[in-house]
PyMOL Python script that loads the backbone (N, CA, C, O; Angstrom):
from pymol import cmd

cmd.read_pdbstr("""\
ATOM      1  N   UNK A   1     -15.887  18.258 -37.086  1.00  0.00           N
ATOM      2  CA  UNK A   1     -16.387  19.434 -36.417  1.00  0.00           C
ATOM      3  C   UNK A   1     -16.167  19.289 -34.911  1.00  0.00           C
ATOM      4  O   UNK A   1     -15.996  18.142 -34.498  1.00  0.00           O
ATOM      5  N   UNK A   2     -16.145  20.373 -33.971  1.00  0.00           N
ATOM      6  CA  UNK A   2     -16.184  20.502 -32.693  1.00  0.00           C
ATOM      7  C   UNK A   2     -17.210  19.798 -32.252  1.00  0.00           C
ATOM      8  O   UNK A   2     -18.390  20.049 -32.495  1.00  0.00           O
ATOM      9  N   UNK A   3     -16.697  18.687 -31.441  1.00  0.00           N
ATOM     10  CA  UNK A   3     -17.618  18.234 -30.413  1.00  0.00           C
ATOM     11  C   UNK A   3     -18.390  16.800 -31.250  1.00  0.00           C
ATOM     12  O   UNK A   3     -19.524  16.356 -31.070  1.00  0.00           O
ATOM     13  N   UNK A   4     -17.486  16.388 -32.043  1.00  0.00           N
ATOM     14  CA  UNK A   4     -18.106  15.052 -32.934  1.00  0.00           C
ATOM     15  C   UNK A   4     -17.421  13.767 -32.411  1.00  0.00           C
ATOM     16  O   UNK A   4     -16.218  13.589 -32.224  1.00  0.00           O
ATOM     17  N   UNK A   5     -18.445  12.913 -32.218  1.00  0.00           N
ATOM     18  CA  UNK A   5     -17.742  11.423 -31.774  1.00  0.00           C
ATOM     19  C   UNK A   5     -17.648  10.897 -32.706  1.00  0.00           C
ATOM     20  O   UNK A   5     -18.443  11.083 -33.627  1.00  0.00           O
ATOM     21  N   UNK A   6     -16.067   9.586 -32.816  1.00  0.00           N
ATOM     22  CA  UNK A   6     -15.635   8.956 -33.601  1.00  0.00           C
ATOM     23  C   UNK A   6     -15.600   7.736 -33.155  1.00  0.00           C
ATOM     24  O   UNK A   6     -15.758   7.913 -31.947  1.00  0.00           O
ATOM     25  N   UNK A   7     -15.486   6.475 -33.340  1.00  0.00           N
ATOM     26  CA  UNK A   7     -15.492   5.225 -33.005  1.00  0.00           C
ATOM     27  C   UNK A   7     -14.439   4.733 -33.978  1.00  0.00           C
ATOM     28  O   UNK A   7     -14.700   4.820 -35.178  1.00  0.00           O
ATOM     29  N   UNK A   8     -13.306   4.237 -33.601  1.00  0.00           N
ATOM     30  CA  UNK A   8     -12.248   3.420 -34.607  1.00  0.00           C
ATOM     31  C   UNK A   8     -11.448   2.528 -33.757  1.00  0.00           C
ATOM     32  O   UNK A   8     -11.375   2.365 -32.539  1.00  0.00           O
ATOM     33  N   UNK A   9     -10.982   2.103 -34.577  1.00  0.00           N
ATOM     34  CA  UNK A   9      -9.484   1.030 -34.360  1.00  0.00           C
ATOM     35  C   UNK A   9      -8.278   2.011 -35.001  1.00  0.00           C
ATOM     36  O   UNK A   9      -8.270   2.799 -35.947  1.00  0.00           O
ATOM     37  N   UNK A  10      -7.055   1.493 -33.827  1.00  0.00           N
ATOM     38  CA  UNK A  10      -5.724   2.247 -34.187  1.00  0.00           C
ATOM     39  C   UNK A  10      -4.689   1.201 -33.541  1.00  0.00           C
ATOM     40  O   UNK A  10      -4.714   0.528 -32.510  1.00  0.00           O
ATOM     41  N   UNK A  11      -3.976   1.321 -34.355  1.00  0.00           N
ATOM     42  CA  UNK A  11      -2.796   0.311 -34.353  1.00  0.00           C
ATOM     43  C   UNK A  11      -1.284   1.145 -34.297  1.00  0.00           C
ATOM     44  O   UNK A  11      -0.522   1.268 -35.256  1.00  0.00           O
ATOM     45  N   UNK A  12      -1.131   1.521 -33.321  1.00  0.00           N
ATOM     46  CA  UNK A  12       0.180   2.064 -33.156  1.00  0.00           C
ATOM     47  C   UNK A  12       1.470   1.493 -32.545  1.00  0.00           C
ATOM     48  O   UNK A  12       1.583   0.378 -32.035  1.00  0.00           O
ATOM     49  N   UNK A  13       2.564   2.565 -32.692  1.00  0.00           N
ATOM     50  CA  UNK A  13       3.824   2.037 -32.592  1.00  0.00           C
ATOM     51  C   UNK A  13       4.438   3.037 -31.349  1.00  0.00           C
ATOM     52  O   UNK A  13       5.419   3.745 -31.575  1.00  0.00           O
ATOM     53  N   UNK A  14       3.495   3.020 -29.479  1.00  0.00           N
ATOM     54  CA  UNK A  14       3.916   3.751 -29.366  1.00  0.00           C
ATOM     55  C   UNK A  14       5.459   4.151 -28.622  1.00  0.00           C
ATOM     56  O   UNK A  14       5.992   3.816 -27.564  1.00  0.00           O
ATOM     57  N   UNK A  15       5.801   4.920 -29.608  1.00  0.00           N
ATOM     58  CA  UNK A  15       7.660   5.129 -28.994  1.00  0.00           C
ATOM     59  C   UNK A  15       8.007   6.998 -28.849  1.00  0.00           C
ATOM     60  O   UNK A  15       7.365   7.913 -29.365  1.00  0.00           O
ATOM     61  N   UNK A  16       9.010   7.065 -28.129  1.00  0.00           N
ATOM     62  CA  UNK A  16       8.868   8.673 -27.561  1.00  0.00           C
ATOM     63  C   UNK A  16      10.800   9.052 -28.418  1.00  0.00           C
ATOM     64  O   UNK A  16      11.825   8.371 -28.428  1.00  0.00           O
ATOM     65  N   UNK A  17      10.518  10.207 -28.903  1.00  0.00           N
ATOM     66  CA  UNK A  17      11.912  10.405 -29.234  1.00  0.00           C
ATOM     67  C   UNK A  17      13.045  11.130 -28.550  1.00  0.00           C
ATOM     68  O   UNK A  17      12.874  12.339 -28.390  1.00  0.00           O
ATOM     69  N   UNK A  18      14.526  10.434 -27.984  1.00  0.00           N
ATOM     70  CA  UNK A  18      15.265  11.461 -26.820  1.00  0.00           C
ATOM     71  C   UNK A  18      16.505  11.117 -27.651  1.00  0.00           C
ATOM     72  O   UNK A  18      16.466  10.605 -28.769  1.00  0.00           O
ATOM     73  N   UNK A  19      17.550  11.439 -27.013  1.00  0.00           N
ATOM     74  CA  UNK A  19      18.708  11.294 -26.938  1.00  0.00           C
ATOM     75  C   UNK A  19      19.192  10.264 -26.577  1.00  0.00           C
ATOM     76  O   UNK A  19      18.355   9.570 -26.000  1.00  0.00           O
ATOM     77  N   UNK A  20      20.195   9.804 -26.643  1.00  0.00           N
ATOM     78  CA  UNK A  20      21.032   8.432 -25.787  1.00  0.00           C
ATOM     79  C   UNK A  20      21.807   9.328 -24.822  1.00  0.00           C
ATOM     80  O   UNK A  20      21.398   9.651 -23.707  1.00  0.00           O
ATOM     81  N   UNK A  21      22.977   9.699 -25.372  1.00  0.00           N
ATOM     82  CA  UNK A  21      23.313  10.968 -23.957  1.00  0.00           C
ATOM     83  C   UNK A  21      22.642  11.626 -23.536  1.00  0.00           C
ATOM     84  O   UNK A  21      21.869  12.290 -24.227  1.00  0.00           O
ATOM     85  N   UNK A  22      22.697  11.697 -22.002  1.00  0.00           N
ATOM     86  CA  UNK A  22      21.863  12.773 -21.332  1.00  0.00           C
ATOM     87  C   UNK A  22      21.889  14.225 -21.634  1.00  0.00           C
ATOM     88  O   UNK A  22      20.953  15.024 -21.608  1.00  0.00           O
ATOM     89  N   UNK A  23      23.406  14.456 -21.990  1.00  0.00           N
ATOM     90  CA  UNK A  23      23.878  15.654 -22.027  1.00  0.00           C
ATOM     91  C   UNK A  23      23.378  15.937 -23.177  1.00  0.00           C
ATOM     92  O   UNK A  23      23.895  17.015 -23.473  1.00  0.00           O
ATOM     93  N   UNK A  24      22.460  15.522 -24.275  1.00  0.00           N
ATOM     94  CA  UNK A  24      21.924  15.627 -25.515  1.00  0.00           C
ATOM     95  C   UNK A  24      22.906  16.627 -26.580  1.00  0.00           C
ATOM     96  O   UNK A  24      22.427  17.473 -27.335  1.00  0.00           O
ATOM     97  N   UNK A  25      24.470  16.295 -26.436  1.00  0.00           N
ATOM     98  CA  UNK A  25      25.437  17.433 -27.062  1.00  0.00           C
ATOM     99  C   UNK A  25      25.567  16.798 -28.065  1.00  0.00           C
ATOM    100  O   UNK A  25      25.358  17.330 -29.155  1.00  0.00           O
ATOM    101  N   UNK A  26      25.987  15.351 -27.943  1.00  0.00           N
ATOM    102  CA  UNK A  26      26.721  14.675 -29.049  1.00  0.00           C
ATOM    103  C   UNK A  26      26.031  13.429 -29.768  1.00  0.00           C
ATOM    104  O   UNK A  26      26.522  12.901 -30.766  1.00  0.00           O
ATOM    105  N   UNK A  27      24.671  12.947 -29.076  1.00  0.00           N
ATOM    106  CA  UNK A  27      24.333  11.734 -29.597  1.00  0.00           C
ATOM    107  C   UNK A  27      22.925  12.269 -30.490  1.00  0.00           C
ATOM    108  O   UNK A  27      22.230  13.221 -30.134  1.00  0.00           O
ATOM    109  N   UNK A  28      22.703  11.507 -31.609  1.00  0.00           N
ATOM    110  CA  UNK A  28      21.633  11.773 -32.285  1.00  0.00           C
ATOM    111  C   UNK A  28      19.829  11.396 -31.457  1.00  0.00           C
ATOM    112  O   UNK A  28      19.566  10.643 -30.519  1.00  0.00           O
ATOM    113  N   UNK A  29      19.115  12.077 -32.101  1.00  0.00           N
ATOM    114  CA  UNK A  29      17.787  11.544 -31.061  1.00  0.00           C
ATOM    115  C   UNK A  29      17.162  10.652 -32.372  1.00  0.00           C
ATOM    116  O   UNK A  29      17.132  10.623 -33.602  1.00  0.00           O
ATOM    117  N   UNK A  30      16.676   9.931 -31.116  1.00  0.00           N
ATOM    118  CA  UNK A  30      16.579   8.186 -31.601  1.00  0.00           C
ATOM    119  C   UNK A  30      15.112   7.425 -30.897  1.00  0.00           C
ATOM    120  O   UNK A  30      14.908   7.163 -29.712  1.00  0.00           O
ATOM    121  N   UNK A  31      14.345   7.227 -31.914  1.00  0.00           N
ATOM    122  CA  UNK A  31      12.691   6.623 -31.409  1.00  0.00           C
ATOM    123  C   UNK A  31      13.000   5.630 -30.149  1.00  0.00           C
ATOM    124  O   UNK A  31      14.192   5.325 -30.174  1.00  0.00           O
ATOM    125  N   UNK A  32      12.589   5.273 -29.499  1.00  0.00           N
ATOM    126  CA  UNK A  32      12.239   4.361 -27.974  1.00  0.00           C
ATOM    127  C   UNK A  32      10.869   3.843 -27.955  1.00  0.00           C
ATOM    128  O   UNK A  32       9.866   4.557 -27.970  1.00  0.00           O
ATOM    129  N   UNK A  33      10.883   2.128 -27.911  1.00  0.00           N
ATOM    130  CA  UNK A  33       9.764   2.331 -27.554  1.00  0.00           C
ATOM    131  C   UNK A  33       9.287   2.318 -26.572  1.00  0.00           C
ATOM    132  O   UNK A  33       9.950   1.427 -26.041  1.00  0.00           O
ATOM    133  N   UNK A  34       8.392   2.724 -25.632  1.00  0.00           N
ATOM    134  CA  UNK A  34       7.992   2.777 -24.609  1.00  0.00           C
ATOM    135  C   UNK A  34       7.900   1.407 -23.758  1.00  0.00           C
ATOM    136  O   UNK A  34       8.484   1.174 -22.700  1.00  0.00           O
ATOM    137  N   UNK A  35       7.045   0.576 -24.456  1.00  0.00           N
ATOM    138  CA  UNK A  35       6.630  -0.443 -23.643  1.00  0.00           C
ATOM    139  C   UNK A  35       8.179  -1.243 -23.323  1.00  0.00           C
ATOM    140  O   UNK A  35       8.446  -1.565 -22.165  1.00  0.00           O
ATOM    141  N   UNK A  36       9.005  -1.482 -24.289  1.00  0.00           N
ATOM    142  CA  UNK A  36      10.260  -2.243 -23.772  1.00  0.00           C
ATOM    143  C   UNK A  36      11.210  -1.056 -22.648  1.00  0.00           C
ATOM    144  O   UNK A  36      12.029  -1.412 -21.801  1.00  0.00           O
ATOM    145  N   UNK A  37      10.921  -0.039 -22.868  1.00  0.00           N
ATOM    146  CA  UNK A  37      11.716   0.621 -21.643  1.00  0.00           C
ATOM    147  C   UNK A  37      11.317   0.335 -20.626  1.00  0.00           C
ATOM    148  O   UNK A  37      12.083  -0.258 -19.867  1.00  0.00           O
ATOM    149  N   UNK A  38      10.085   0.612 -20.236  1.00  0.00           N
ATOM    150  CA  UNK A  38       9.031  -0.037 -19.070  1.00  0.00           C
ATOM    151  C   UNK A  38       9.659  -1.353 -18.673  1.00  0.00           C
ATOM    152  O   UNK A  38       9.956  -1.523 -17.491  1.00  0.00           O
ATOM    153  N   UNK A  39       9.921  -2.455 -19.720  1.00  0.00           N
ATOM    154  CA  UNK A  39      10.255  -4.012 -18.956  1.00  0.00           C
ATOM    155  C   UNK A  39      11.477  -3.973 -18.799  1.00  0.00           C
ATOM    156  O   UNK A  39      11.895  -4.670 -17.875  1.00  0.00           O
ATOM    157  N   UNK A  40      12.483  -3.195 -19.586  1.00  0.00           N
ATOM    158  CA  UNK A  40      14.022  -3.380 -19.197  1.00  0.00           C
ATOM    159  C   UNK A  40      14.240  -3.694 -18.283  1.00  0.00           C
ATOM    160  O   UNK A  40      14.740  -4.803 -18.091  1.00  0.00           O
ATOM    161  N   UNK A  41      13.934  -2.777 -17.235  1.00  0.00           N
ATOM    162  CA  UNK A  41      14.612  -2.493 -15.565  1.00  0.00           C
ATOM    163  C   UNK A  41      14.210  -3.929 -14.949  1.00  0.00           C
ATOM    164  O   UNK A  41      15.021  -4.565 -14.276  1.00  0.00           O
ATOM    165  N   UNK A  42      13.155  -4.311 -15.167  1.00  0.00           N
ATOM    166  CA  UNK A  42      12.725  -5.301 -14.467  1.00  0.00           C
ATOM    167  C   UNK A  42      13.302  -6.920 -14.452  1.00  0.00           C
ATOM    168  O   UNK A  42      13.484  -7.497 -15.524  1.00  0.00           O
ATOM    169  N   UNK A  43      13.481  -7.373 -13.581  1.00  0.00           N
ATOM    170  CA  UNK A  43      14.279  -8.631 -13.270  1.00  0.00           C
ATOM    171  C   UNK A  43      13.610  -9.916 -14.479  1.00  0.00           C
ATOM    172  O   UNK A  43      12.423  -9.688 -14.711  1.00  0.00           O
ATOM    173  N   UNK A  44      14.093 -11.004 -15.144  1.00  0.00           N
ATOM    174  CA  UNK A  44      12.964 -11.788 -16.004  1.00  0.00           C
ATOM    175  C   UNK A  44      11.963 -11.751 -15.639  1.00  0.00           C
ATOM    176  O   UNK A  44      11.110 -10.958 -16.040  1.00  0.00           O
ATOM    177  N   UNK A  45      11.729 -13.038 -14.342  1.00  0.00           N
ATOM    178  CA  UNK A  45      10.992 -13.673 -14.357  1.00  0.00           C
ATOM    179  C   UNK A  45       9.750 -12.663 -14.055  1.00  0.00           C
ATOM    180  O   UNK A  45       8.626 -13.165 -14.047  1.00  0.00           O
ATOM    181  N   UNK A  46       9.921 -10.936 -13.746  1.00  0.00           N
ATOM    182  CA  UNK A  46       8.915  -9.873 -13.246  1.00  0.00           C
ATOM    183  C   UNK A  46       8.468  -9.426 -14.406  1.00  0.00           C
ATOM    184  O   UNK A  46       7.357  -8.898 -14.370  1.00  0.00           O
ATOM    185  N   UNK A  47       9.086  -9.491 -15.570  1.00  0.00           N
ATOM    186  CA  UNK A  47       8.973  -8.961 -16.834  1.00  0.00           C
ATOM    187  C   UNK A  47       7.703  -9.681 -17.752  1.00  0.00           C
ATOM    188  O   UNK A  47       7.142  -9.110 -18.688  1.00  0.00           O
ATOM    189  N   UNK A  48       7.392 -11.029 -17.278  1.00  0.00           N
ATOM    190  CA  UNK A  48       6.507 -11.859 -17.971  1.00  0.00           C
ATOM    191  C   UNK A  48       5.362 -11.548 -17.164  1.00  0.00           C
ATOM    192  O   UNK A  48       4.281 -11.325 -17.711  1.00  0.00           O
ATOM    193  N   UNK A  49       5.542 -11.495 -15.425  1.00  0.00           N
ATOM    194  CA  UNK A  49       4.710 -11.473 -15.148  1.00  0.00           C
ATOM    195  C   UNK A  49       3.834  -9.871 -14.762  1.00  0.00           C
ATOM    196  O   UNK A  49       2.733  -9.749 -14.225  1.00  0.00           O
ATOM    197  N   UNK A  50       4.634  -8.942 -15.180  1.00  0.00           N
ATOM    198  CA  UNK A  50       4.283  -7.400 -15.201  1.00  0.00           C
ATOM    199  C   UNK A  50       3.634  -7.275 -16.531  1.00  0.00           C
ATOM    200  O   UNK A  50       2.612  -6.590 -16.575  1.00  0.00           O
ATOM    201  N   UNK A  51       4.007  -7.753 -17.470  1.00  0.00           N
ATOM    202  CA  UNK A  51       3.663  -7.226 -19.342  1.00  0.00           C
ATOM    203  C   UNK A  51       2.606  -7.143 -19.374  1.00  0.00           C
ATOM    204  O   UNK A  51       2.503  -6.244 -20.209  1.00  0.00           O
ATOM    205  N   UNK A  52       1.707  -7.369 -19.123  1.00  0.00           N
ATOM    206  CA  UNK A  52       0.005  -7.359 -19.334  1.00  0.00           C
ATOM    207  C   UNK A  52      -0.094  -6.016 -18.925  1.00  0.00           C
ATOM    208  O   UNK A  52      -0.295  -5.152 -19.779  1.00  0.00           O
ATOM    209  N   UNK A  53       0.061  -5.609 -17.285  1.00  0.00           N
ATOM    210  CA  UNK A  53      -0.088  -4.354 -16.535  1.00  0.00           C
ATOM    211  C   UNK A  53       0.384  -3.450 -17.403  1.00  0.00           C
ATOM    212  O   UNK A  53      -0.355  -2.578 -17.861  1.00  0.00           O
ATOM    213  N   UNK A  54       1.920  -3.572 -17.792  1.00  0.00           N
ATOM    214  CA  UNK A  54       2.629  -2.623 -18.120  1.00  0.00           C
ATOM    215  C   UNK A  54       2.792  -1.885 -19.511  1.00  0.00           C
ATOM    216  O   UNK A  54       3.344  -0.823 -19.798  1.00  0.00           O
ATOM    217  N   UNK A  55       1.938  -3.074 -20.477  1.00  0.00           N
ATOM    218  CA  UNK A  55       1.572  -2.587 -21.923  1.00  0.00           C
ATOM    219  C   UNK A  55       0.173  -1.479 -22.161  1.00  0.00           C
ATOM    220  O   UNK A  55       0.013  -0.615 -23.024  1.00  0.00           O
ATOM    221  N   UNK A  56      -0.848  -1.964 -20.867  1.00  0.00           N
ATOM    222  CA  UNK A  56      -2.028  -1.490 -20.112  1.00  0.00           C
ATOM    223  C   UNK A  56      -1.183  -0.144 -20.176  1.00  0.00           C
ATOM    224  O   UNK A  56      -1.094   0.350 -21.300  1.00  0.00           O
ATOM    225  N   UNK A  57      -0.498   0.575 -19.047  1.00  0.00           N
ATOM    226  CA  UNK A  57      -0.334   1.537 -18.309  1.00  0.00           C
ATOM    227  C   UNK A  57       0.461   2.024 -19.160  1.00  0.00           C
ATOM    228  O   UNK A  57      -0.077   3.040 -19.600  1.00  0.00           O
ATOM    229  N   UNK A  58       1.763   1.812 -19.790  1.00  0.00           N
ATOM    230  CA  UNK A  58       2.224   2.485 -20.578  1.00  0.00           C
ATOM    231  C   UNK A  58       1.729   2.630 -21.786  1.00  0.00           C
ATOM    232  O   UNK A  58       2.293   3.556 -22.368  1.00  0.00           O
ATOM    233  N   UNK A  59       0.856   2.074 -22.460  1.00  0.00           N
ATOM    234  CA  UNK A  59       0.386   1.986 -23.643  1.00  0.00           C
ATOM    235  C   UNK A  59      -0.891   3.151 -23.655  1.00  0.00           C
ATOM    236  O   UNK A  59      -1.070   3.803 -24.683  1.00  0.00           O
ATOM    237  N   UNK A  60      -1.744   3.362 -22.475  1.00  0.00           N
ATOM    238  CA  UNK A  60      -2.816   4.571 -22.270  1.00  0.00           C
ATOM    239  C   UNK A  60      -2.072   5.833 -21.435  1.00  0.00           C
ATOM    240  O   UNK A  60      -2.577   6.955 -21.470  1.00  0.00           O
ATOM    241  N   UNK A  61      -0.940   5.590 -20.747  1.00  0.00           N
ATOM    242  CA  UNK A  61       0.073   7.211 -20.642  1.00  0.00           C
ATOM    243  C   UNK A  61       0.608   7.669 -21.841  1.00  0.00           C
ATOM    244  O   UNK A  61       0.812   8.882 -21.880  1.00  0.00           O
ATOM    245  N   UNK A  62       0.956   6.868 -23.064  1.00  0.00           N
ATOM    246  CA  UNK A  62       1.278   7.375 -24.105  1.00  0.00           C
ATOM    247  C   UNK A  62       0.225   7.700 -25.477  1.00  0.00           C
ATOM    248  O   UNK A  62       0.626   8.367 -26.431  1.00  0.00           O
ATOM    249  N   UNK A  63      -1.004   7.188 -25.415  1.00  0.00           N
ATOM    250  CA  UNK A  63      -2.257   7.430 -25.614  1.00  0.00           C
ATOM    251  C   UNK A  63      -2.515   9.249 -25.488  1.00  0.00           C
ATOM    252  O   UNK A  63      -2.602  10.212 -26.251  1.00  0.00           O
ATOM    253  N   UNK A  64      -2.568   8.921 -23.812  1.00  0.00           N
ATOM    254  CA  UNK A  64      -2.533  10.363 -22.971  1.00  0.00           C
ATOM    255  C   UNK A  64      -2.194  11.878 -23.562  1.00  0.00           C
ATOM    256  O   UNK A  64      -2.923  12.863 -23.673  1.00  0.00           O
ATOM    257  N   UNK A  65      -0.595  11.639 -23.944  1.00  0.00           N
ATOM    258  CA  UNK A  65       0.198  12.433 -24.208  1.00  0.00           C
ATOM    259  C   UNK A  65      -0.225  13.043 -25.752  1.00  0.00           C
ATOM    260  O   UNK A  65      -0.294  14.229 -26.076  1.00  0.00           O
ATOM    261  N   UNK A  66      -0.467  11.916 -26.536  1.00  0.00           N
ATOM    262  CA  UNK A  66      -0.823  11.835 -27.640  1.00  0.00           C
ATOM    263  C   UNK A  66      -2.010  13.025 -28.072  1.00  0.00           C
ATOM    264  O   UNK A  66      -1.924  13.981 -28.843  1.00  0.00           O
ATOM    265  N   UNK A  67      -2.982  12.602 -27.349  1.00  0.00           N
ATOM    266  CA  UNK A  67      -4.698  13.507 -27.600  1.00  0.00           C
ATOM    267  C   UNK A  67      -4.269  15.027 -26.865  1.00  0.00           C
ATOM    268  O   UNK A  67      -4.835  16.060 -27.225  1.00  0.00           O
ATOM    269  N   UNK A  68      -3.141  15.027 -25.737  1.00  0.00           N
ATOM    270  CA  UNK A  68      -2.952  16.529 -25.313  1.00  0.00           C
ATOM    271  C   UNK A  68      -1.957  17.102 -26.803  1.00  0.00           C
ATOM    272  O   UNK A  68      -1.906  18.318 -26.622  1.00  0.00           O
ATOM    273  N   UNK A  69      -1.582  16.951 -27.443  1.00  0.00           N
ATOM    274  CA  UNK A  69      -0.694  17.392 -28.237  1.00  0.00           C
ATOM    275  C   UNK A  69      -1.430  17.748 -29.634  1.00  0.00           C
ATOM    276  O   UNK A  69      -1.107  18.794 -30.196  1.00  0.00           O
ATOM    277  N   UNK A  70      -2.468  16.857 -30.243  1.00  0.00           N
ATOM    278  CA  UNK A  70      -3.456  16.257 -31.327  1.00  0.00           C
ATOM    279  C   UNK A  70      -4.701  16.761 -31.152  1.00  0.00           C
ATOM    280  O   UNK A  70      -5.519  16.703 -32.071  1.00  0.00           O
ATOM    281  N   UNK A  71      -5.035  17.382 -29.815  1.00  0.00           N
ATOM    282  CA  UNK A  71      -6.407  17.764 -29.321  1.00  0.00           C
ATOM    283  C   UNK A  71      -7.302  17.275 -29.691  1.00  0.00           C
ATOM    284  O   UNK A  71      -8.019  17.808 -30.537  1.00  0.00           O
ATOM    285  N   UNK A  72      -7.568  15.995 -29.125  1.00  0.00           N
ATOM    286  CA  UNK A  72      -8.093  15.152 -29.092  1.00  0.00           C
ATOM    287  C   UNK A  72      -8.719  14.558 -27.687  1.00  0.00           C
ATOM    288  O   UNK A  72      -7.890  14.599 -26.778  1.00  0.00           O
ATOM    289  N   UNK A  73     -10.138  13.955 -27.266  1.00  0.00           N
ATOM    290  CA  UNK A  73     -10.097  13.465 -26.280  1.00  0.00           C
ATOM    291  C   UNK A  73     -10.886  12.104 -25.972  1.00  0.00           C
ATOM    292  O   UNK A  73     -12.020  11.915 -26.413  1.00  0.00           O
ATOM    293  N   UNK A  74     -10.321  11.332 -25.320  1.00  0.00           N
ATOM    294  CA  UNK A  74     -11.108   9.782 -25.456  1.00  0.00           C
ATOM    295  C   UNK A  74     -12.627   9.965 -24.687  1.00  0.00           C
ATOM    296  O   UNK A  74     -12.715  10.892 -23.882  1.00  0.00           O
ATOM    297  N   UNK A  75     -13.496   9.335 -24.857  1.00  0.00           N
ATOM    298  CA  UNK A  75     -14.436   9.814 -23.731  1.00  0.00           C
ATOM    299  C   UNK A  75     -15.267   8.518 -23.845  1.00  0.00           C
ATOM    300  O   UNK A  75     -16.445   8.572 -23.490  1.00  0.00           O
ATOM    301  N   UNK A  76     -14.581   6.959 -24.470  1.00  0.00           N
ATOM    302  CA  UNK A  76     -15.144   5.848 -24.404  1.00  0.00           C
ATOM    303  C   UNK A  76     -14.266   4.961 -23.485  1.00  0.00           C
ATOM    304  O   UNK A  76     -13.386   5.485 -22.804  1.00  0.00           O
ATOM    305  N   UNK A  77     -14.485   3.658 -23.455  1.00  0.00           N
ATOM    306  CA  UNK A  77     -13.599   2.670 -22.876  1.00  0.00           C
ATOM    307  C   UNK A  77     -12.014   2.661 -23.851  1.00  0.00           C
ATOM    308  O   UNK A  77     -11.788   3.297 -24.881  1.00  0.00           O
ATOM    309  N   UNK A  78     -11.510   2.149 -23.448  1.00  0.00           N
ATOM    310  CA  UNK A  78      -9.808   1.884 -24.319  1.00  0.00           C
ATOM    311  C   UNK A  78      -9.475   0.608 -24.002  1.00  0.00           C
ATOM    312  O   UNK A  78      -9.103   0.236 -22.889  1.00  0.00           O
ATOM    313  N   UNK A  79      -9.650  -0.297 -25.301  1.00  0.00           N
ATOM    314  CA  UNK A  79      -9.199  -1.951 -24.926  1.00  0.00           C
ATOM    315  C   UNK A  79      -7.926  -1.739 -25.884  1.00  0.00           C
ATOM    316  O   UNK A  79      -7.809  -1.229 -26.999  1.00  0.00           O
ATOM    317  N   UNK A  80      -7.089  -2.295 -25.058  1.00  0.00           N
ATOM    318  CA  UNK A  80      -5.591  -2.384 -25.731  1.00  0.00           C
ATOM    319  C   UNK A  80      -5.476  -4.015 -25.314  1.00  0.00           C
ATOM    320  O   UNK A  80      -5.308  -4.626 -24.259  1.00  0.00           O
ATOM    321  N   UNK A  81      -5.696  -4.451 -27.014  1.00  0.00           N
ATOM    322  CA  UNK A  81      -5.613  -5.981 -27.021  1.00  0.00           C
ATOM    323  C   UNK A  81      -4.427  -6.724 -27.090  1.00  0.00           C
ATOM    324  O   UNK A  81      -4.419  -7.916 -26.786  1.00  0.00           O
ATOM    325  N   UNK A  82      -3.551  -6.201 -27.416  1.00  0.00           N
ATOM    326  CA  UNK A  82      -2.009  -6.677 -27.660  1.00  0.00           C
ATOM    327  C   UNK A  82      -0.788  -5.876 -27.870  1.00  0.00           C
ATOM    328  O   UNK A  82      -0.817  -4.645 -27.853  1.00  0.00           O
ATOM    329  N   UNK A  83       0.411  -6.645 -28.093  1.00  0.00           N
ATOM    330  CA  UNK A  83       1.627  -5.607 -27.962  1.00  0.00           C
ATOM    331  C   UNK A  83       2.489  -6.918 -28.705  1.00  0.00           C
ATOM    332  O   UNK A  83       3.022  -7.679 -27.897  1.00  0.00           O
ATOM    333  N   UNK A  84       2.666  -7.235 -30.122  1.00  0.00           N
ATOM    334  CA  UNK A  84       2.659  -8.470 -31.190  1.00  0.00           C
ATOM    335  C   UNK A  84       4.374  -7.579 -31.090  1.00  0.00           C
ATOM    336  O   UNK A  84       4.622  -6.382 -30.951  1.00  0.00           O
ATOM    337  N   UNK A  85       5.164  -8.606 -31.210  1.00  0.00           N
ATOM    338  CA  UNK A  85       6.253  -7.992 -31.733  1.00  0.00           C
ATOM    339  C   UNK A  85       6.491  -8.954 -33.153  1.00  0.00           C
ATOM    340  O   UNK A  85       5.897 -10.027 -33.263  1.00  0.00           O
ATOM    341  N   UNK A  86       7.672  -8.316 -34.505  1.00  0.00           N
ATOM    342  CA  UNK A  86       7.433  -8.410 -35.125  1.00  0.00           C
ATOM    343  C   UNK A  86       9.618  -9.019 -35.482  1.00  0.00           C
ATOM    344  O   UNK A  86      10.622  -8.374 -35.182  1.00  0.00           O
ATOM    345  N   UNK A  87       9.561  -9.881 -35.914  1.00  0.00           N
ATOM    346  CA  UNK A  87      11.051 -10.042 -36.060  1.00  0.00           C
ATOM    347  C   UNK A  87      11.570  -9.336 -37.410  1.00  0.00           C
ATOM    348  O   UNK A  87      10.844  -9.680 -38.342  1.00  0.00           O
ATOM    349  N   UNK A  88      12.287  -8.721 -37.694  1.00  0.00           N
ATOM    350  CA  UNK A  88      12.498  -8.381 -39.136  1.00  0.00           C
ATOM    351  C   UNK A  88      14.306  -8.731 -39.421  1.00  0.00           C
ATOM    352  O   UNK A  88      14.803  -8.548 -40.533  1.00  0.00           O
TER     353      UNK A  88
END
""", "prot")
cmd.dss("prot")
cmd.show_as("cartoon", "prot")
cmd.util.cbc("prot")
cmd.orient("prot")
């Protein structure tokens, strides 16, 4: 119902879907995940020492996006405990 608080755990995968070409004519659109786009750019040894911040910040801007779309809205704390990668 309108206006009901929920309390949970969520375990997501969050990634945004674009294109590889800019020109979006010819290439298929293809999941990204966020948090490794965020460390790409960044030089190594900035990459180990940014990841904490940057799983933080990108991980609650994509949160963000999420509840505007889902209408949804957080109105507690947000602990984002990890970012586990998984080899397959």
């Amino acid at each position: 119902m309108a206006g009901d608080w929920l309390r949970f755990a969520l375990r997501a995968n969050p990634v945004v879907c674009r294109r590889d070409d800019p020109s979006g004519r010819t290439s298929p659109i293809r999941k990204h995940d966020v948090i490794m786009e965020a460390l790409h750019p960044l030089p190594g040894a900035a990459r180990s020492e940014q990841r904490s911040a940057v799983i933080q910040e990108q991980g609650l801007a994509w949160l963000a996006k999420q509840r505007g779309t889902a209408g949804f809205k957080v109105g507690g704390g947000i602990a984002i405990d990890g970012y586990p990668q998984h080899a397959i």
